[in-house]
C-alpha positions as CSV (number, residue, x, y, z in Angstrom):
1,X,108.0,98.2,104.3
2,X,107.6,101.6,102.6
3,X,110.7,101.2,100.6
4,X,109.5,98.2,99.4
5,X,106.4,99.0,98.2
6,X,108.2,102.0,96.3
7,X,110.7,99.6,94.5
8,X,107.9,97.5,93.2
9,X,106.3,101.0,91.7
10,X,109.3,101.4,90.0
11,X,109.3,98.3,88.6
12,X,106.0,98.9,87.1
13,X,106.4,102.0,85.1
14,X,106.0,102.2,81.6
15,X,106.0,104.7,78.7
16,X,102.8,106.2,79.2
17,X,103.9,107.1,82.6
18,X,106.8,109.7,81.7
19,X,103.7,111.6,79.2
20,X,103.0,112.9,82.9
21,X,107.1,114.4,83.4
22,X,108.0,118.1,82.8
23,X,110.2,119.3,80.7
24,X,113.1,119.1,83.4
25,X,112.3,115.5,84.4
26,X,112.7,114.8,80.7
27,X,115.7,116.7,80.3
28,X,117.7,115.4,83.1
29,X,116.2,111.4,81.9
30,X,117.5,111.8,78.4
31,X,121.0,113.3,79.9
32,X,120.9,110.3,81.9
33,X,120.3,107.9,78.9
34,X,122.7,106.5,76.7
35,X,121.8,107.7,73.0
36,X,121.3,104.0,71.8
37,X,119.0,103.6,74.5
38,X,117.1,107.0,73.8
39,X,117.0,105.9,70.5
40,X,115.3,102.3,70.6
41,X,112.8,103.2,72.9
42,X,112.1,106.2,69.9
43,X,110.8,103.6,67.6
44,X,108.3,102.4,70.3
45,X,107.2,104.8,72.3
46,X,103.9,107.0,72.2
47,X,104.5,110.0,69.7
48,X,103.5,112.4,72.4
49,X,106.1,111.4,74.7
50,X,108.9,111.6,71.6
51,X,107.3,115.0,70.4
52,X,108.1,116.4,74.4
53,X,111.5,115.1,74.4
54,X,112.2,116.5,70.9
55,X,111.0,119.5,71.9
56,X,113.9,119.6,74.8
57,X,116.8,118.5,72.1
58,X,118.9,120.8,70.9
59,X,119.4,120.7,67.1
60,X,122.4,118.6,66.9
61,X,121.1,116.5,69.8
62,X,118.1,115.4,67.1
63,X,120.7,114.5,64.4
64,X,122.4,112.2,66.5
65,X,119.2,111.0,67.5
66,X,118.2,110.5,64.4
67,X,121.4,108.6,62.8
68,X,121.1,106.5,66.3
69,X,117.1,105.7,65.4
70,X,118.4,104.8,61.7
71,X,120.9,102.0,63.1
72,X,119.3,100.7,66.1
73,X,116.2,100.1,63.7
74,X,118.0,97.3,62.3
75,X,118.5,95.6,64.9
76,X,117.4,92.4,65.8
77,X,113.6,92.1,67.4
78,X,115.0,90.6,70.8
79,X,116.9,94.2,71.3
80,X,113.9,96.4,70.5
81,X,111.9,95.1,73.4
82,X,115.0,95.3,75.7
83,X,116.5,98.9,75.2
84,X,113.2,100.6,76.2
85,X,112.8,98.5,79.6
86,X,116.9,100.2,80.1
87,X,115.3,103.4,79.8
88,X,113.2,102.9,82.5
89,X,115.5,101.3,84.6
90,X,117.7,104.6,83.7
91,X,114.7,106.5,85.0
92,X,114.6,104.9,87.9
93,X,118.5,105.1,89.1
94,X,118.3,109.0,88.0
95,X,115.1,109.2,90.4
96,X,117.1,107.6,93.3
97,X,120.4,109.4,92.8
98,X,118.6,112.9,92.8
99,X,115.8,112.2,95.5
């Protein structure tokens, strides 16, 4: 029963929930996250949360980033919704496998 109610918690996160991660939670997420991913949820997600995971990027890490944002921005509309609910779903298989 308890498991259960934990995997419908997980099912509820959303962006403003990871404004409340450290800088080691963040770190080991974007690891975790493939860069197209990282990138469409970029163009979406509260500037706070991308100014704490800039901050943990290492120079060339925020190029990539960057070139990634620049062609996953012209995507279709259908796609930008999708990729950020992968990052979460990324979040949560990182939280199982480590926990």
């Amino acid at each position: 029963m308890a498991e259960e109610n934990q995997q419908k918690k997980y099912h509820k996160l959303e962006f403003k929930d990871l404004l409340f991660f450290d800088n080691l939670a963040l770190y080991y997420l974007v690891q975790e996250t493939p860069l197209n991913v990282l990138a469409r949820a970029f163009l979406v997600m509260d500037p706070k949360l991308a100014g704490s995971i800039l901050g943990i990027l290492n120079v060339k890490q925020r190029e990539l980033l960057h070139f990634a944002m620049t062609k996953e921005n012209d995507r279709e509309e259908e796609k930008k919704t999708k990729k950020p609910k992968m990052l979460l779903s990324s979040l949560h298989k990182t939280s199982t496998k480590k926990g």
